[in-house]
N, C-alpha and C positions, 0 to 999 in steps of 0.2 A: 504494500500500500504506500503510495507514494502519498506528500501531502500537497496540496494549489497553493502556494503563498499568495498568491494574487487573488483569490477566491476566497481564500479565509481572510485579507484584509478590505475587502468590498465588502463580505458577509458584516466585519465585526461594525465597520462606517456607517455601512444600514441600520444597524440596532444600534448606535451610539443616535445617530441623529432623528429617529424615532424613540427612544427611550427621552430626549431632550424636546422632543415637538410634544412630546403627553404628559411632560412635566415630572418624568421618574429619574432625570438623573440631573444634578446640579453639577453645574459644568464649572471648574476654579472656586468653590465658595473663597468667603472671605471670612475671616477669626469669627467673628460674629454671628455667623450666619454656620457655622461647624459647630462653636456651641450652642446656637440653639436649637440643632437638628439632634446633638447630643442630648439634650434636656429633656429632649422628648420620649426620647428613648425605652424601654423600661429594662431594668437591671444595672441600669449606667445611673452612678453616685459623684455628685460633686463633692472632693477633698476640701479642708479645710483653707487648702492655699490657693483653689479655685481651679485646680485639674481636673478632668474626667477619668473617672474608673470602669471598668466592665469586667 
C-alpha cells in the first residue's frame, strides 16, 4: 500500500476549511480566547496562579 501525499493533503485542507466554515475549529486563538475555551471545559481546574489543569 502505497500512501497519495497529495490526496491526503487536499483531503486534510477540505476538513480544515469546513470544520472552520461551521465554526468547529478556531483557527490561531488568542491567550484569551484559549482560556476561555478552557473554562468551559469540564474536568479542567484553574490553579491558584491562574494555569489550566486537566
Amino acid at each position: 500500500m502505497s500512501a497519495n501525499l497529495c490526496e491526503f493533503e487536499r483531503t486534510t485542507v477540505r476538513i480544515r476549511n469546513k470544520a472552520l466554515a461551521v465554526g468547529k475549529l478556531v483557527d490561531n486563538p488568542d491567550d484569551s480566547d484559549v482560556r476561555s475555551i478552557l473554562a468551559r471545559e469540564p474536568g479542567v481546574r484553574c490553579t491558584v496562579s491562574g494555569n489550566y489543569v486537566a
